[in-house]
ChimeraX commands (.cxc) that place a marker at each C-alpha (Angstrom):
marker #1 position 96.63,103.07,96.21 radius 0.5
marker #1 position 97.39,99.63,95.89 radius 0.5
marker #1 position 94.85,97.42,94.56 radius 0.5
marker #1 position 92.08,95.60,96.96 radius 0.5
marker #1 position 90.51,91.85,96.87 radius 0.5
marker #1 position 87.17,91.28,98.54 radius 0.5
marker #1 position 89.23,89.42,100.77 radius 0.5
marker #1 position 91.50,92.47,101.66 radius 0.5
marker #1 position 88.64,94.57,101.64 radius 0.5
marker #1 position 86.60,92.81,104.21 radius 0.5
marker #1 position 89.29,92.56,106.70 radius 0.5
marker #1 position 90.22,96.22,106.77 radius 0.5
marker #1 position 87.33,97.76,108.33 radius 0.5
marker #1 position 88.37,99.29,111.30 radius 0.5
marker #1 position 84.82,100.46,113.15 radius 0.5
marker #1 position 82.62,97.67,111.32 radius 0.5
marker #1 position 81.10,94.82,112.90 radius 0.5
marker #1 position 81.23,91.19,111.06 radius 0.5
marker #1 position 77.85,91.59,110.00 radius 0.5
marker #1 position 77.81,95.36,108.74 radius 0.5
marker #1 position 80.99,93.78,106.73 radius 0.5
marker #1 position 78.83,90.51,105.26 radius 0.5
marker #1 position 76.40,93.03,104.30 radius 0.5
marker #1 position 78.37,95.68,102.17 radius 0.5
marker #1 position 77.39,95.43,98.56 radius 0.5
marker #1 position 79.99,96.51,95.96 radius 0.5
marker #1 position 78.61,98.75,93.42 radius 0.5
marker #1 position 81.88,98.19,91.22 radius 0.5
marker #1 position 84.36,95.37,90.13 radius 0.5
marker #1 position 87.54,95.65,91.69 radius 0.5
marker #1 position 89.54,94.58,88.65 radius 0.5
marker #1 position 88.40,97.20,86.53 radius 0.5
marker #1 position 89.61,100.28,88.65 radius 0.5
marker #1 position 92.45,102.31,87.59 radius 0.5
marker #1 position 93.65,101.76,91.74 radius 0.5
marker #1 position 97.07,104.21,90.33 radius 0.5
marker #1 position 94.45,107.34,90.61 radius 0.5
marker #1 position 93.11,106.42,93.55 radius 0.5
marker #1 position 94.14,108.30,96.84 radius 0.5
marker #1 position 91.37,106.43,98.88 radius 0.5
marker #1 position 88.45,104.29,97.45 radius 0.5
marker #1 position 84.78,105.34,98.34 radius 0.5
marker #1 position 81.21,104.03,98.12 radius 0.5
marker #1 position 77.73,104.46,98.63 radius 0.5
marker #1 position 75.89,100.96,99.32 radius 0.5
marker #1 position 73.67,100.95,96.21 radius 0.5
marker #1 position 70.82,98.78,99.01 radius 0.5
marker #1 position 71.48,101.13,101.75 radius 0.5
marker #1 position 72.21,104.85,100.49 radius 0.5
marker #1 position 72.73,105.94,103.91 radius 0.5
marker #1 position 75.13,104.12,104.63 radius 0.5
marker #1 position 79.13,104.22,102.52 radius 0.5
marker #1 position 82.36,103.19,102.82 radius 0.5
marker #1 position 86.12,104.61,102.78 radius 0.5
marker #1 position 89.29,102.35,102.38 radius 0.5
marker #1 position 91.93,104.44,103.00 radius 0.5
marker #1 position 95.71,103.57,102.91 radius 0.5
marker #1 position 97.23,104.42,106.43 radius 0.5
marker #1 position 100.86,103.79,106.73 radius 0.5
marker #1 position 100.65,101.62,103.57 radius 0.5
marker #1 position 97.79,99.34,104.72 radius 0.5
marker #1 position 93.72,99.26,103.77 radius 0.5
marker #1 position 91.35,100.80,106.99 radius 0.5
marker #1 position 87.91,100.50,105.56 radius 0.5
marker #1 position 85.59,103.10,107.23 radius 0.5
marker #1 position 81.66,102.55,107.47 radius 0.5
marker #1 position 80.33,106.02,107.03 radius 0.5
marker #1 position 76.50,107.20,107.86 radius 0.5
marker #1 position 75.25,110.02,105.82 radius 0.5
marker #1 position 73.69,112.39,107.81 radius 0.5
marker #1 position 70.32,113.94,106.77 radius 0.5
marker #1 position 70.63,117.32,105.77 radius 0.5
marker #1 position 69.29,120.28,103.33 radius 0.5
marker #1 position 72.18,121.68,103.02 radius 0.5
marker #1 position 72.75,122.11,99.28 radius 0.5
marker #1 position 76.06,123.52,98.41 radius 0.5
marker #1 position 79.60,122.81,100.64 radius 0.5
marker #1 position 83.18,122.54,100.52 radius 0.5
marker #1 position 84.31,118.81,101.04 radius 0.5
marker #1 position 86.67,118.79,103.31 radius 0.5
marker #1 position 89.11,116.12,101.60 radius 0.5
marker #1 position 89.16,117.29,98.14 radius 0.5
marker #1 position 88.69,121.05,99.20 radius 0.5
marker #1 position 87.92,121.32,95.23 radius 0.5
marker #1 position 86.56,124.78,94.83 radius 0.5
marker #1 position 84.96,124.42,91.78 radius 0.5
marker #1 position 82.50,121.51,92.38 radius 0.5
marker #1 position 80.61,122.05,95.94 radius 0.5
marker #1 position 77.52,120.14,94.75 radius 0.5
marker #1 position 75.81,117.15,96.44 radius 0.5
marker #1 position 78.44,117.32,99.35 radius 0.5
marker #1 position 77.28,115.71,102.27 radius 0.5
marker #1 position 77.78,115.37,106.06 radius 0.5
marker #1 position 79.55,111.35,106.96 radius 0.5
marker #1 position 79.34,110.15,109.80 radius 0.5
marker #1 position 81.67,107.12,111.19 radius 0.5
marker #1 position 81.26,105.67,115.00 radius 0.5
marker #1 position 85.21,105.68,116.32 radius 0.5
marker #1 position 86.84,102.57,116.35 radius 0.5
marker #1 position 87.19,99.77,119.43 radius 0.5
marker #1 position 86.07,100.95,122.73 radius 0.5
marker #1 position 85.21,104.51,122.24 radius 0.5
marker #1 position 83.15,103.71,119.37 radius 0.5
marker #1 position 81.01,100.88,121.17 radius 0.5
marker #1 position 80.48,103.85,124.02 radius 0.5
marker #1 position 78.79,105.74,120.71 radius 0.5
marker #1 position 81.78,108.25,120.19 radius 0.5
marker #1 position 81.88,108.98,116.09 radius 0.5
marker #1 position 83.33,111.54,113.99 radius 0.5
marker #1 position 82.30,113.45,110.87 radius 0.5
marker #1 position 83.24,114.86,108.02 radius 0.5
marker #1 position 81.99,116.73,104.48 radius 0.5
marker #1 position 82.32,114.86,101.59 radius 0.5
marker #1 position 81.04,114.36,98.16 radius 0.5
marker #1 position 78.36,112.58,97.78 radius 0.5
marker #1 position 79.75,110.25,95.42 radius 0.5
marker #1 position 83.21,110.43,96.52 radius 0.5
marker #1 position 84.86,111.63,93.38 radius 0.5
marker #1 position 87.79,113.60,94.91 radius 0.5
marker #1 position 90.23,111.46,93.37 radius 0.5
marker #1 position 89.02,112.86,89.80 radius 0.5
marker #1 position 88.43,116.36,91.06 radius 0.5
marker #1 position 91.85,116.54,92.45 radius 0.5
marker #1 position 93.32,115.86,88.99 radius 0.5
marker #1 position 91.57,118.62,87.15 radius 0.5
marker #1 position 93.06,121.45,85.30 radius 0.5
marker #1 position 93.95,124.74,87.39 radius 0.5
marker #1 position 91.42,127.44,86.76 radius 0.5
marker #1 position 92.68,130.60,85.97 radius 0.5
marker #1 position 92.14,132.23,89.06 radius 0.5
marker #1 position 94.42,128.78,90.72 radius 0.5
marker #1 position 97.08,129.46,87.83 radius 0.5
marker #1 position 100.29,128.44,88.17 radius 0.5
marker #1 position 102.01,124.94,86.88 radius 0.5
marker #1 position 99.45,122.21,86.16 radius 0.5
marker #1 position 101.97,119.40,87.04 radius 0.5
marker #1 position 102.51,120.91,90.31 radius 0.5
marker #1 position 99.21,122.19,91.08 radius 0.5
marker #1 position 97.48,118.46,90.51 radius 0.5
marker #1 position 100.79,116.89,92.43 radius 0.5
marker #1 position 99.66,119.40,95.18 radius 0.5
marker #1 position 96.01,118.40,95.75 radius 0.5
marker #1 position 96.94,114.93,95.45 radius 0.5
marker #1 position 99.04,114.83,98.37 radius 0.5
marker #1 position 96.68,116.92,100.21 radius 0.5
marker #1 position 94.18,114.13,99.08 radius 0.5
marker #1 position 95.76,111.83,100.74 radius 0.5
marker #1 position 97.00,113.37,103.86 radius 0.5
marker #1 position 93.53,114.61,104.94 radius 0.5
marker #1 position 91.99,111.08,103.94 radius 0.5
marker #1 position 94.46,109.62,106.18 radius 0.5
marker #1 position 93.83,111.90,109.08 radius 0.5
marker #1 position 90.06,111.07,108.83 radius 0.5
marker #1 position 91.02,107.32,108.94 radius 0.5
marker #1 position 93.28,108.44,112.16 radius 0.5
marker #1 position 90.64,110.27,114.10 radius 0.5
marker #1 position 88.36,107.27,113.55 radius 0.5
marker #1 position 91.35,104.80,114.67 radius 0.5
marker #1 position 91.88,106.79,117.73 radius 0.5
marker link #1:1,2 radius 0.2
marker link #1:2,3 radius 0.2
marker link #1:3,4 radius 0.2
marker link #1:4,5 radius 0.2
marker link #1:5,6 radius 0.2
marker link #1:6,7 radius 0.2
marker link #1:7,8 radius 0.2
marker link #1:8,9 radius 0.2
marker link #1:9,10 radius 0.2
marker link #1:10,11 radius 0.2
marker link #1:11,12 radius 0.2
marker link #1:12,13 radius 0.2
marker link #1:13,14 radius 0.2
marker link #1:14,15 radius 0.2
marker link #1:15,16 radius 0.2
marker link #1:16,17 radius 0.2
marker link #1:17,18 radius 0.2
marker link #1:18,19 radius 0.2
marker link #1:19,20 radius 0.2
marker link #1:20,21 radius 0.2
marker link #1:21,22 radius 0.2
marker link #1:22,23 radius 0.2
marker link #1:23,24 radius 0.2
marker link #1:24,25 radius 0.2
marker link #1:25,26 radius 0.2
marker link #1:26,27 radius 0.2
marker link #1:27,28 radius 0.2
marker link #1:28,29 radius 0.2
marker link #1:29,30 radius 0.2
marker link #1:30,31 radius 0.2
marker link #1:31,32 radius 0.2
marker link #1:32,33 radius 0.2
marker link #1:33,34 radius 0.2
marker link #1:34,35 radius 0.2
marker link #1:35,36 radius 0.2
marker link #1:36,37 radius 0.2
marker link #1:37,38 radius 0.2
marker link #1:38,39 radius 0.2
marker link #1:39,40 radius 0.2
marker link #1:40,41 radius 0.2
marker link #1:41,42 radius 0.2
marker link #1:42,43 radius 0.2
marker link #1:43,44 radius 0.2
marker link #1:44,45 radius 0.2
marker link #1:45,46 radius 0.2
marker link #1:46,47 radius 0.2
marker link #1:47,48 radius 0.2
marker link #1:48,49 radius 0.2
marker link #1:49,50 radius 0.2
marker link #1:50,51 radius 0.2
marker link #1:51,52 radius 0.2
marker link #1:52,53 radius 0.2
marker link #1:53,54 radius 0.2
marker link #1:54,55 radius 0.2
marker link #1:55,56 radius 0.2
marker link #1:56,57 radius 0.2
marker link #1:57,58 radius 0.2
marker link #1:58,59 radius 0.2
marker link #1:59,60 radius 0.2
marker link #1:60,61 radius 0.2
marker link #1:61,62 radius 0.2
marker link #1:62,63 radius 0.2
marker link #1:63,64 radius 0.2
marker link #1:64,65 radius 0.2
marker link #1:65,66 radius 0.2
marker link #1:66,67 radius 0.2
marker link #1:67,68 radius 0.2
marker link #1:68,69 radius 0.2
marker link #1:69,70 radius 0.2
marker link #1:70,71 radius 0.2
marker link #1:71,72 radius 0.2
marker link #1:72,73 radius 0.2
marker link #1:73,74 radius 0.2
marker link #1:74,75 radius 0.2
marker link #1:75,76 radius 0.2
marker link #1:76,77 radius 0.2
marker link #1:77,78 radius 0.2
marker link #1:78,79 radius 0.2
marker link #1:79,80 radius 0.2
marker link #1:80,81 radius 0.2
marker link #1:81,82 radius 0.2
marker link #1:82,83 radius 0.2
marker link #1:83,84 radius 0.2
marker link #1:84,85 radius 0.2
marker link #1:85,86 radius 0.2
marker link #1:86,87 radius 0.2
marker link #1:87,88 radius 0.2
marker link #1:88,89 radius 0.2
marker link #1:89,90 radius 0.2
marker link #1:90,91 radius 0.2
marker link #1:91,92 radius 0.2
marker link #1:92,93 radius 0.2
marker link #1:93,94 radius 0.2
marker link #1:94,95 radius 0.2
marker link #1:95,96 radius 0.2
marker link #1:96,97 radius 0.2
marker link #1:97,98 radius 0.2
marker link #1:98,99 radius 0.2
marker link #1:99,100 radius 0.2
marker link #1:100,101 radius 0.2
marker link #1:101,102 radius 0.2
marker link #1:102,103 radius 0.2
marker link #1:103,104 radius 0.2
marker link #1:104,105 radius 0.2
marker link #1:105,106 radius 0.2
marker link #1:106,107 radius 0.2
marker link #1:107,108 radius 0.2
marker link #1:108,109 radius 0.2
marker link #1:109,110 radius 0.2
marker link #1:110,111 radius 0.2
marker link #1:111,112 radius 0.2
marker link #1:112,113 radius 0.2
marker link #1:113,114 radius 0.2
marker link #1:114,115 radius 0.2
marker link #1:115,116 radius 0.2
marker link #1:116,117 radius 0.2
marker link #1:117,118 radius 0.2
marker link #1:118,119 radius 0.2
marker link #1:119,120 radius 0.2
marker link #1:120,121 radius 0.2
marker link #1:121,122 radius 0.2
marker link #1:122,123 radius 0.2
marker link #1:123,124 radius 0.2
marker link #1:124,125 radius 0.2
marker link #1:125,126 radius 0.2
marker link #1:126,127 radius 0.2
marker link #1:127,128 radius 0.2
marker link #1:128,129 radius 0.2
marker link #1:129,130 radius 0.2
marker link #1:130,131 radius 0.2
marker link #1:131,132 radius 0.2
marker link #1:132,133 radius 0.2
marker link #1:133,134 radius 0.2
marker link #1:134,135 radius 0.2
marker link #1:135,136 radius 0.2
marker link #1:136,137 radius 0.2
marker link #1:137,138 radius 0.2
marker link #1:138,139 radius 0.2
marker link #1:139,140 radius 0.2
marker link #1:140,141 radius 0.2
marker link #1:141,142 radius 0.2
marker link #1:142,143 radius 0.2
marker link #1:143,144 radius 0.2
marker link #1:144,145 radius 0.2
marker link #1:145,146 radius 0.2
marker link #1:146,147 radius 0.2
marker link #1:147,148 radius 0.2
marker link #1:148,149 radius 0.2
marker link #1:149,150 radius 0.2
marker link #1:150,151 radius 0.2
marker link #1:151,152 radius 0.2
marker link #1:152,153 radius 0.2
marker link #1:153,154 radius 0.2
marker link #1:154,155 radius 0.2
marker link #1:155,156 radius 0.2
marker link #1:156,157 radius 0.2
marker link #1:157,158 radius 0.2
marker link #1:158,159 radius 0.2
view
């Protein structure tokens, strides 16, 4: 992922209003991430834990995604962009209202995530040896499929 300013950051939300955007907080300085292991970059807003945020590359530019978490009780799932078997932990239901018109008429779309949206370290783990195989490959692998289901998220809320 290519690295963000504030700047860059506020202008690429795609189903945020002005004002959900002036209100974001940023629980992290931007010139201290490693953006080369990033496939997507996600928050939780540390004043608002129900609501987080998604900037996802899409044909090579930022779409920031405001995300609801959805109250649940469920304790255990797969997320669905990491898919990481091994950590299913604190993965919760997002919610993010669509983008433009279909999004002011209250359409939205969900997905499972972690949490703390980690899947950019979880995809880089070692193979267990059930998964086997070559490491290289394996972590090349899930990092693609990172990406590609990140970016179909940021599609479905584009539509």
């Amino acid at each position: 992922m290519d690295a963000l300013t504030n700047a860059t950051l506020a202008k690429s939300f795609v189903n945020a209003s002005r004002r959900d955007v002036t209100r974001m907080t940023l629980p992290f300085d931007l010139d201290t991430l490693d953006w080369d292991r990033l496939e997507y970059l996600g928050w939780t807003d540390p004043k608002t834990p129900q609501r987080a945020y998604a900037v996802v590359p899409v044909d090579g530019t930022p779409r920031g995604i405001l995300l609801r978490a959805v109250p649940s009780t469920r304790n255990q799932a797969m997320c669905n962009w990491c898919e990481d078997i091994t950590d299913v932990a604190d993965v919760r239901m997002f919610s993010a209202r669509r983008a433009g018109a279909s999004g002011r008429q209250g359409n939205s779309v969900a997905t499972l995530l972690h949490a703390d949206f980690r899947c950019p370290a979880l995809v880089r783990r070692l193979p267990t040896a059930v998964e086997g195989g070559d490491p290289e490959a394996f972590i090349g692998r899930r990092v693609e499929n990172l990406r590609a289901r990140a970016e179909a998220f940021a599609r479905k809320v584009m539509a």
